[in-house]
Backbone and ligand atoms as CSV (ligand in chain L), in Angstrom:
chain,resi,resn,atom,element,x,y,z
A,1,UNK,N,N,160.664,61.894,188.820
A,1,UNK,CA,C,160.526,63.333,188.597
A,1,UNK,C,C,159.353,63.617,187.682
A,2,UNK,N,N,158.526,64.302,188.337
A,2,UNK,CA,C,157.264,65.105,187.133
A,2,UNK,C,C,156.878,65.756,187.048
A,3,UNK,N,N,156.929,66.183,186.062
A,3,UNK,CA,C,157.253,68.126,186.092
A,3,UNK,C,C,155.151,68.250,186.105
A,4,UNK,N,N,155.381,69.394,186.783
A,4,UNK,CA,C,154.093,69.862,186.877
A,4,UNK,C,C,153.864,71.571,186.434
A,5,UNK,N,N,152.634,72.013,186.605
A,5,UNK,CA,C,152.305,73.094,186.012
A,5,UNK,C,C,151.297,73.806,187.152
A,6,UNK,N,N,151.752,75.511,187.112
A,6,UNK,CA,C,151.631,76.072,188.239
A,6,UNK,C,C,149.764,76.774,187.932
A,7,UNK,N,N,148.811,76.238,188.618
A,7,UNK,CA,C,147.692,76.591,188.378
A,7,UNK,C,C,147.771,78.162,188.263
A,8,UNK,N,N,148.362,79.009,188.944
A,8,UNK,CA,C,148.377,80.483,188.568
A,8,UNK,C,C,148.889,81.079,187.459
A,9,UNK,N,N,150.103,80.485,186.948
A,9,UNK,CA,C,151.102,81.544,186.212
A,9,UNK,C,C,151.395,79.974,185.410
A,10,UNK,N,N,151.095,78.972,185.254
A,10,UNK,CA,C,150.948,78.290,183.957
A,10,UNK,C,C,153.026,77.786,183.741
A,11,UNK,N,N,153.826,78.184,184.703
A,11,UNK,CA,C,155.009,77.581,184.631
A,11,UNK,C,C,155.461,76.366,185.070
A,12,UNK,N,N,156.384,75.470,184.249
A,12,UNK,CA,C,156.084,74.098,184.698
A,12,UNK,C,C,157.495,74.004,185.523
A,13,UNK,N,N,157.347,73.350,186.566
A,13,UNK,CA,C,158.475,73.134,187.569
A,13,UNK,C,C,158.318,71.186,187.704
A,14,UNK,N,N,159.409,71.286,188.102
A,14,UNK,CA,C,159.311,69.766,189.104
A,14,UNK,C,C,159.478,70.040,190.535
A,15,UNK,N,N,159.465,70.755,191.276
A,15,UNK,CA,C,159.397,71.448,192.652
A,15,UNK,C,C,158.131,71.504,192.941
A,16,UNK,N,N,158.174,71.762,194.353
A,16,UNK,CA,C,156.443,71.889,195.076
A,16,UNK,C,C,155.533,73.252,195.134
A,17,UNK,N,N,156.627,74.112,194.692
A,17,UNK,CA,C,156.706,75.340,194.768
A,17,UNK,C,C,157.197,76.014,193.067
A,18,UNK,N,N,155.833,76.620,193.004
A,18,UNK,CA,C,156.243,77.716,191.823
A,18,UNK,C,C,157.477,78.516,191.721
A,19,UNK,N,N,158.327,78.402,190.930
A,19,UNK,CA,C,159.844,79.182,191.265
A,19,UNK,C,C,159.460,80.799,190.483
A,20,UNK,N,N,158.471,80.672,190.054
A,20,UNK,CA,C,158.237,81.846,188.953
A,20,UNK,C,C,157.367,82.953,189.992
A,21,UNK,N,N,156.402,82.349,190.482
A,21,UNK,CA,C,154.939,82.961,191.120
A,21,UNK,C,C,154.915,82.351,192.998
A,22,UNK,N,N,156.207,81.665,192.970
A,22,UNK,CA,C,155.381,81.280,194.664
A,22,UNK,C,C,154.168,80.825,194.693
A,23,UNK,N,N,153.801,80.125,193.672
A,23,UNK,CA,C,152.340,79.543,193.994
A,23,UNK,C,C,152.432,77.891,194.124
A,24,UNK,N,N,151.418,77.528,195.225
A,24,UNK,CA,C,151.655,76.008,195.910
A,24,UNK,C,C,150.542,75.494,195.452
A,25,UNK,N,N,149.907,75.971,194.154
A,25,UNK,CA,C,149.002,74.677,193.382
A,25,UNK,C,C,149.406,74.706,192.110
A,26,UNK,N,N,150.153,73.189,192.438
A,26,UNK,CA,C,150.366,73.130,190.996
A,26,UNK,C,C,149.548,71.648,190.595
A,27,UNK,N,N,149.623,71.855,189.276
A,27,UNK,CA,C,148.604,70.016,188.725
A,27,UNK,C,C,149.406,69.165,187.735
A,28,UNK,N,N,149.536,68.147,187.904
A,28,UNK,CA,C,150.082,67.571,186.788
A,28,UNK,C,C,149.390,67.385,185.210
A,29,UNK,N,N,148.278,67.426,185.667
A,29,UNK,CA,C,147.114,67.648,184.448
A,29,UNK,C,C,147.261,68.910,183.695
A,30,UNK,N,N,148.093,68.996,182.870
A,30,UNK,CA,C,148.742,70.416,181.880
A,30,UNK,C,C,148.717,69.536,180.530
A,31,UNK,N,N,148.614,70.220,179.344
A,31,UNK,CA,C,148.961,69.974,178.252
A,31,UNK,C,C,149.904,71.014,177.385
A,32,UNK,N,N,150.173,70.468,176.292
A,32,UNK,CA,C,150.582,71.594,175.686
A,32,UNK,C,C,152.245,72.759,176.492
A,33,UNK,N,N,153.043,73.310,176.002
A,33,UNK,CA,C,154.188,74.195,176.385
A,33,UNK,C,C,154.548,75.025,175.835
A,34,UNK,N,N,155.061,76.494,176.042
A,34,UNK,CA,C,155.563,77.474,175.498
A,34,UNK,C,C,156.817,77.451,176.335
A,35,UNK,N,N,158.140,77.944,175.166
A,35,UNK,CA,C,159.517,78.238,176.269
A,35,UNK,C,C,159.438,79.391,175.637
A,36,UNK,N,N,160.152,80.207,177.009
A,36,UNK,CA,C,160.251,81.538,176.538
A,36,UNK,C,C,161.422,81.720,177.311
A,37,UNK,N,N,162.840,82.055,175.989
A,37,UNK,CA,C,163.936,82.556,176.843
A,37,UNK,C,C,164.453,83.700,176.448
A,38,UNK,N,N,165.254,84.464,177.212
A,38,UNK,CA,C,165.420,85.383,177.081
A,38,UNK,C,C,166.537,86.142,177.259
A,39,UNK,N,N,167.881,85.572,175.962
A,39,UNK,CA,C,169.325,85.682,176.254
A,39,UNK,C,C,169.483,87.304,175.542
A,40,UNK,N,N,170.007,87.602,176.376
A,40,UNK,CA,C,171.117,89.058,175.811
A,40,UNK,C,C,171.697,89.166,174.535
A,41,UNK,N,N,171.535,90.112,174.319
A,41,UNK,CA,C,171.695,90.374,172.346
A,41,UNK,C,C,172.857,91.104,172.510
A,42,UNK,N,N,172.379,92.869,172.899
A,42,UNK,CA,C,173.317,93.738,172.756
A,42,UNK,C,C,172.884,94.774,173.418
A,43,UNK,N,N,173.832,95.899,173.705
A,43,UNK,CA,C,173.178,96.898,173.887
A,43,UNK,C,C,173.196,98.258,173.468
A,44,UNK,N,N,172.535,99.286,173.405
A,44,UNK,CA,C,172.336,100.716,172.644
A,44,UNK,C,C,172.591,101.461,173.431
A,45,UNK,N,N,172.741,102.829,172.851
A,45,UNK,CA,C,172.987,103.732,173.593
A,45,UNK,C,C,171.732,104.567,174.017
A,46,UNK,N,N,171.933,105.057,175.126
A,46,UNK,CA,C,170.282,105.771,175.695
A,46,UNK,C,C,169.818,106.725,174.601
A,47,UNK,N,N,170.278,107.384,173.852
A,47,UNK,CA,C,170.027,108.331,172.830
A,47,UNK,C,C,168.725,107.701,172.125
A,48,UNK,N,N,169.100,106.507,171.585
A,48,UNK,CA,C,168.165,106.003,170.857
A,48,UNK,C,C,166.623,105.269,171.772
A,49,UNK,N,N,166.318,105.990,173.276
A,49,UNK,CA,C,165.318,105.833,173.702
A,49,UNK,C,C,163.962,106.883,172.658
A,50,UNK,N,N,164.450,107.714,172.575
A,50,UNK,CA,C,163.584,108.795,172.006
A,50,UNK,C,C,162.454,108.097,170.480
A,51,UNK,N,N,163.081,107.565,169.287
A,51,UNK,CA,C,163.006,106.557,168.460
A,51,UNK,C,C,162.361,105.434,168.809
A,52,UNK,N,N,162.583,104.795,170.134
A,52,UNK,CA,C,161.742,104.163,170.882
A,52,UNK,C,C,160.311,104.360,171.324
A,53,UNK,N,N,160.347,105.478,171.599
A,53,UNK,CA,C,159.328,106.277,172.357
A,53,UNK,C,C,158.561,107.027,171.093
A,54,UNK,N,N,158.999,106.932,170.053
A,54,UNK,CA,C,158.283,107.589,169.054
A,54,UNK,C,C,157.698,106.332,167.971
A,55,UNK,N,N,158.097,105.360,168.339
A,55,UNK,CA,C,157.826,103.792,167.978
A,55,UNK,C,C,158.326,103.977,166.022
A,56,UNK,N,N,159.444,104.449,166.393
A,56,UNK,CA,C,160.035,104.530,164.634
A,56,UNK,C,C,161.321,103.646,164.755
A,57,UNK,N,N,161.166,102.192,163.661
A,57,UNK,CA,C,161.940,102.211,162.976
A,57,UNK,C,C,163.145,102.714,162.335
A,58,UNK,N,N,164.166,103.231,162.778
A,58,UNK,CA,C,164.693,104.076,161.992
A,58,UNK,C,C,165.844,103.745,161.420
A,59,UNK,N,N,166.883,104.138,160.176
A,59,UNK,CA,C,167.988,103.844,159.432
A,59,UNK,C,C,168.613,103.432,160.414
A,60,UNK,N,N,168.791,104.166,161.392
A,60,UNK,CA,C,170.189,103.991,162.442
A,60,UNK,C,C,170.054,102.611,163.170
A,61,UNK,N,N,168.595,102.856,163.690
A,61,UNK,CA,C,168.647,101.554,164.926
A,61,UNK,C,C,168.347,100.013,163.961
A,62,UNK,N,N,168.099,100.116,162.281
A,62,UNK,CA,C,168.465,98.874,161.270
A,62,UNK,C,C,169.886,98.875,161.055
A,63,UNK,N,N,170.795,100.224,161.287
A,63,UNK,CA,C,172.512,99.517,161.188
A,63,UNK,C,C,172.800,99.087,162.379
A,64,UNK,N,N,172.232,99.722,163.604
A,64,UNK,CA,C,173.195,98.656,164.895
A,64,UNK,C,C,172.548,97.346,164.641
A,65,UNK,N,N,171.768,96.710,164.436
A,65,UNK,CA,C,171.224,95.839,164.272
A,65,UNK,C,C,172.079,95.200,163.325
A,66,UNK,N,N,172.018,95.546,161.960
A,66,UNK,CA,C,173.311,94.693,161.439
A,66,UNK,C,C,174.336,95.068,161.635
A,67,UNK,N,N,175.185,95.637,162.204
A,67,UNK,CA,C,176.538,95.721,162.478
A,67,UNK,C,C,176.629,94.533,163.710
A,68,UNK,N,N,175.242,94.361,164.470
A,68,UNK,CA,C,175.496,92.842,165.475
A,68,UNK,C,C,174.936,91.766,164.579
A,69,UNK,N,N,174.977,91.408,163.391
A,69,UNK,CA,C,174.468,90.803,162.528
A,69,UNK,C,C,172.965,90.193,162.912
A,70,UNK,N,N,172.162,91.400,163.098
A,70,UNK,CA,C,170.606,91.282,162.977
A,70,UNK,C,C,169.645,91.975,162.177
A,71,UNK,N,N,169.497,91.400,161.520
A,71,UNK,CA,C,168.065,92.322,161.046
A,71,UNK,C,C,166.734,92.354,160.922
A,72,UNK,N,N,166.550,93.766,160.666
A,72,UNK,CA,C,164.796,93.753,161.271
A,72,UNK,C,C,164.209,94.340,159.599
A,73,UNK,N,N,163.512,93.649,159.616
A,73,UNK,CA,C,162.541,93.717,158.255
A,73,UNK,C,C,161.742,95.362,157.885
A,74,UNK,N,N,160.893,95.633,156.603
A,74,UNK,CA,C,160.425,96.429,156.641
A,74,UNK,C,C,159.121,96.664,157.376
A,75,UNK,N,N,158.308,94.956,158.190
A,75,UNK,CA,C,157.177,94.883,158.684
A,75,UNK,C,C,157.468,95.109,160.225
A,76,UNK,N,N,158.768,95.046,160.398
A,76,UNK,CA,C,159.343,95.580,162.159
A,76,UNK,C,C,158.434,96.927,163.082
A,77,UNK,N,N,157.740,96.086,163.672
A,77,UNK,CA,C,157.332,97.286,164.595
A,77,UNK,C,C,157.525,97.231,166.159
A,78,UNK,N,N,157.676,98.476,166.716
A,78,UNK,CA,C,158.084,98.785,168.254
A,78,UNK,C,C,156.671,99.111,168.891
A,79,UNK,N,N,156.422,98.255,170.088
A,79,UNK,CA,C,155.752,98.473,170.750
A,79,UNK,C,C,156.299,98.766,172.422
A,80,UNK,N,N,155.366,99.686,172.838
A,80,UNK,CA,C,155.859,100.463,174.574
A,80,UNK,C,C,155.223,99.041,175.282
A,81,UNK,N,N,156.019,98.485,175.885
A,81,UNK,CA,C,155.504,97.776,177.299
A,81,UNK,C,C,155.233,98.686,178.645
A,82,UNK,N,N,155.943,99.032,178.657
A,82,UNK,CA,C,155.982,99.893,180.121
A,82,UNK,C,C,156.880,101.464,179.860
A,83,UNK,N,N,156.484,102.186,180.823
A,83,UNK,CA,C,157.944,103.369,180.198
A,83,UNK,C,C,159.225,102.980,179.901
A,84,UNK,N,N,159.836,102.247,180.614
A,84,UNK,CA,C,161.397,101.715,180.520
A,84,UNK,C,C,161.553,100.194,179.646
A,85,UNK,N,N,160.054,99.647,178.975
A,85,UNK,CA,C,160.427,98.456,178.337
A,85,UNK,C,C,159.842,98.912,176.783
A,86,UNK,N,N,159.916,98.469,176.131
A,86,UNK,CA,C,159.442,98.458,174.617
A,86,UNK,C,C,159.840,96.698,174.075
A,87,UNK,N,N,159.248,96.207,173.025
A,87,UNK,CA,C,158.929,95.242,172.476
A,87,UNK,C,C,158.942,95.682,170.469
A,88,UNK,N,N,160.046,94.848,170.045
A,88,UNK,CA,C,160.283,94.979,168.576
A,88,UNK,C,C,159.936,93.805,167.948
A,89,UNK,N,N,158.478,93.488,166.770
A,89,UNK,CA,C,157.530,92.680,166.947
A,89,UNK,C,C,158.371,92.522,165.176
A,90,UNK,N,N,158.738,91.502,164.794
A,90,UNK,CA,C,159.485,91.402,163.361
A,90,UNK,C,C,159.250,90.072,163.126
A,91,UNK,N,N,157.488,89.891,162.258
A,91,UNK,CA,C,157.159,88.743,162.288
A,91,UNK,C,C,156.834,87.803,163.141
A,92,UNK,N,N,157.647,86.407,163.263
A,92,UNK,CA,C,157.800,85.663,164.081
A,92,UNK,C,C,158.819,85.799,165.011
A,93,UNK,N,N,159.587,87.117,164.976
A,93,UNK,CA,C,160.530,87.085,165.762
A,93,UNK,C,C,160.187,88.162,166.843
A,94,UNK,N,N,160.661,88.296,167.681
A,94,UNK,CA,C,160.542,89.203,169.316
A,94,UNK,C,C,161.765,89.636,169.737
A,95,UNK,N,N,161.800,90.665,169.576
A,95,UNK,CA,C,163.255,91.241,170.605
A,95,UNK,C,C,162.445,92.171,171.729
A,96,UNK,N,N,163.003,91.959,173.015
A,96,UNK,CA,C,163.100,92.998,174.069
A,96,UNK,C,C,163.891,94.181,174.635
A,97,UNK,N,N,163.456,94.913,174.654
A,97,UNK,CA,C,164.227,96.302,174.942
A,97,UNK,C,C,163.797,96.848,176.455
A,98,UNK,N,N,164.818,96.775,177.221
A,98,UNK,CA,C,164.694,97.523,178.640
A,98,UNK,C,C,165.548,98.215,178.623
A,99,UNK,N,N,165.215,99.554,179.168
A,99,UNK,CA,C,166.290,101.009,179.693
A,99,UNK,C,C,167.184,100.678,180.637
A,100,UNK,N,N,168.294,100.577,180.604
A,100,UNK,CA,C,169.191,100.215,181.857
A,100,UNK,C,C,169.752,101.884,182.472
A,101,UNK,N,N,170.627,101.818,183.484
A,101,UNK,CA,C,171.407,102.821,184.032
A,101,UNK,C,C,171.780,103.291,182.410
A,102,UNK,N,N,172.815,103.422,181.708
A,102,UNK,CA,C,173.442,104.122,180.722
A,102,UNK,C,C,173.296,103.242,179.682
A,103,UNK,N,N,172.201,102.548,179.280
A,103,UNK,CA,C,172.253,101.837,177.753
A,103,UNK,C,C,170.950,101.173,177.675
A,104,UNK,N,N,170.465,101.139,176.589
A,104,UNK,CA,C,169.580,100.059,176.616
A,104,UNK,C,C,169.998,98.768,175.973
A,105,UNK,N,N,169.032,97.685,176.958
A,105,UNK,CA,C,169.841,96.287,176.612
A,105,UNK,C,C,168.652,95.731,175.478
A,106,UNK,N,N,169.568,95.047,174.330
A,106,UNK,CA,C,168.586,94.232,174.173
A,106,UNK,C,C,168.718,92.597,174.068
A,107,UNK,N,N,167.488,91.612,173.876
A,107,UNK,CA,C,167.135,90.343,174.507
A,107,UNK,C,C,166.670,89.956,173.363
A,108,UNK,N,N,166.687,88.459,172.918
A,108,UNK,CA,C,165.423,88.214,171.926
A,108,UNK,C,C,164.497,87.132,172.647
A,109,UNK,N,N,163.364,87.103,172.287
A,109,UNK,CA,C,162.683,86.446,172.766
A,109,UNK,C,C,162.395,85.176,172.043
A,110,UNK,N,N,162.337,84.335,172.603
A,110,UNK,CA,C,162.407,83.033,171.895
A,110,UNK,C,C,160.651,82.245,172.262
A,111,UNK,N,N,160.030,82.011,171.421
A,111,UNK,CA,C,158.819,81.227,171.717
A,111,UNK,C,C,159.059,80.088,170.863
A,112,UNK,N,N,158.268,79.039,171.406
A,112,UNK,CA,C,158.182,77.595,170.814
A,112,UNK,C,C,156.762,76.925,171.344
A,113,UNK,N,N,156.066,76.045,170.731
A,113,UNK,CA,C,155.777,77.043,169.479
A,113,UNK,C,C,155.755,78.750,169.398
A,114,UNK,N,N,156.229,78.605,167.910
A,114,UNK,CA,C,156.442,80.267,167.300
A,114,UNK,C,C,155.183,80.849,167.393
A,115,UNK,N,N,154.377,81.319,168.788
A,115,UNK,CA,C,153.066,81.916,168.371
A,115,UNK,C,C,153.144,82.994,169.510
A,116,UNK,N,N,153.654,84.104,168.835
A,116,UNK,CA,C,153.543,85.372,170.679
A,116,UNK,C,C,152.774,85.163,170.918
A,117,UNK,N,N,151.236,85.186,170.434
A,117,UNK,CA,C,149.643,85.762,170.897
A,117,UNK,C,C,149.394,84.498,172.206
A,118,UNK,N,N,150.057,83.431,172.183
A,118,UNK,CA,C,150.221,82.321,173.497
A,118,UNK,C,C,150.763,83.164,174.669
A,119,UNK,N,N,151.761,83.433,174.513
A,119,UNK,CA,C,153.076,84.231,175.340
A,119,UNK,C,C,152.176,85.492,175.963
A,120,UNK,N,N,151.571,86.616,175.193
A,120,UNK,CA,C,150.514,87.520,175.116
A,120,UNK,C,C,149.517,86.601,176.199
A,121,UNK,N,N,148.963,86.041,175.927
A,121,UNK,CA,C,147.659,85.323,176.618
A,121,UNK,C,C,147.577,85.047,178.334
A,122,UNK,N,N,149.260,84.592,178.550
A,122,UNK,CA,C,149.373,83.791,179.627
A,122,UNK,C,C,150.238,85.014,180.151
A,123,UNK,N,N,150.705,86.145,179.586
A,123,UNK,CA,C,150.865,87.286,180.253
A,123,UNK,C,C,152.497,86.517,181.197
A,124,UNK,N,N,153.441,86.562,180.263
A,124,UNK,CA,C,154.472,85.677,180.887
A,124,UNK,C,C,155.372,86.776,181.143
A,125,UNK,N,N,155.873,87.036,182.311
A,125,UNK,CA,C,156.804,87.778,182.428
A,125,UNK,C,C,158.272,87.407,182.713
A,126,UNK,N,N,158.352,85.996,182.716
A,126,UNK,CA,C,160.143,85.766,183.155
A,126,UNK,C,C,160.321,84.353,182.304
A,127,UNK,N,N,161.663,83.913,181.798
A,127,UNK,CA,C,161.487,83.133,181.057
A,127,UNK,C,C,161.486,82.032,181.817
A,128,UNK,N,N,161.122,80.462,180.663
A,128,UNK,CA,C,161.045,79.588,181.358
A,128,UNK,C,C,159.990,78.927,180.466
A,129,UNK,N,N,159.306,77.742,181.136
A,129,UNK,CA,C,158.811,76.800,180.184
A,129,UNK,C,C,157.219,76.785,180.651
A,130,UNK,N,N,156.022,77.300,180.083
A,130,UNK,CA,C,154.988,77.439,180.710
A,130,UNK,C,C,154.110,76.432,179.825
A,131,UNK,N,N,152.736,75.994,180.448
A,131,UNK,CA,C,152.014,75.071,180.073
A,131,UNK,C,C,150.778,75.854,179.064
A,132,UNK,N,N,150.532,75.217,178.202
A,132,UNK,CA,C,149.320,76.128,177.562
A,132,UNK,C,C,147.970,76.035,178.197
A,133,UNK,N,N,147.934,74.687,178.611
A,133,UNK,CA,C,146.327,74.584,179.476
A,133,UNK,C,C,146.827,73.331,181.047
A,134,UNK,N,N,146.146,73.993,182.089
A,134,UNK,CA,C,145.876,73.939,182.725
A,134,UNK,C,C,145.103,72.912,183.588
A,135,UNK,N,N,144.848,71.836,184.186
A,135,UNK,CA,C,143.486,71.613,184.694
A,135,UNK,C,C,143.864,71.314,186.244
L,1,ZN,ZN,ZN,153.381,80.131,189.233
């Protein structure tokens, strides 16, 4: 078995076939790995999209946070991915926020190495174990 790395989308499979991208070049010549997973935290109520959308921090959305025993620092900032996604950037840590039918869910994001601006780079959209370089 040897795991390889998908020349397009940089995810490493042992299959012939990209499971991430459908892409059929992959190389074994990769160095380097980022995992990026992406387990279920909790979820909010749609109310607090607005706070989202206004990229505030606020008292309320730091108590649901610890009432699920999490917390987000005073350097915590929300960034918009898309209309229905936002991104809560707290240091080295990453949580994800998507709008569902009646709640928003949230995810944390896990990188290894701890470096988003990798994750950022290779433009990763689903989790899983991606290669940092390529050949
Ligand atoms: Zn791929």
């Amino acid at each position: 078995m040897t795991e390889k790395a998908c020349r397009n989308c940089n995810f490493i499979t042992d299959k012939s076939t990209c499971p991430a991208c459908s892409g059929t070049t992959l190389s074994g010549d990769w160095a380097g790995y980022v995992v990026v997973l992406k387990p279920y935290l909790f979820s909010l109520p749609l109310e607090l999209k607005q706070e989202l959308q206004q990229k505030q921090v606020s008292e309320k959305l730091r108590e649901i946070f610890n009432q699920h025993k999490y917390t987000l620092s005073e350097q915590a900032e929300i960034q918009p991915t898309n209309s229905k996604e936002w991104k809560i950037l707290d240091g080295k840590k990453e949580y994800a926020i998507e709008e569902g039918n009646e709640q928003l869910n949230f995810y944390k994001q896990y990188l290894d190495p701890n470096d988003s601006e990798i994750a950022k780079r290779l433009n990763i959209t689903q989790p899983g174990k991606y290669a940092l370089r390529v050949r």
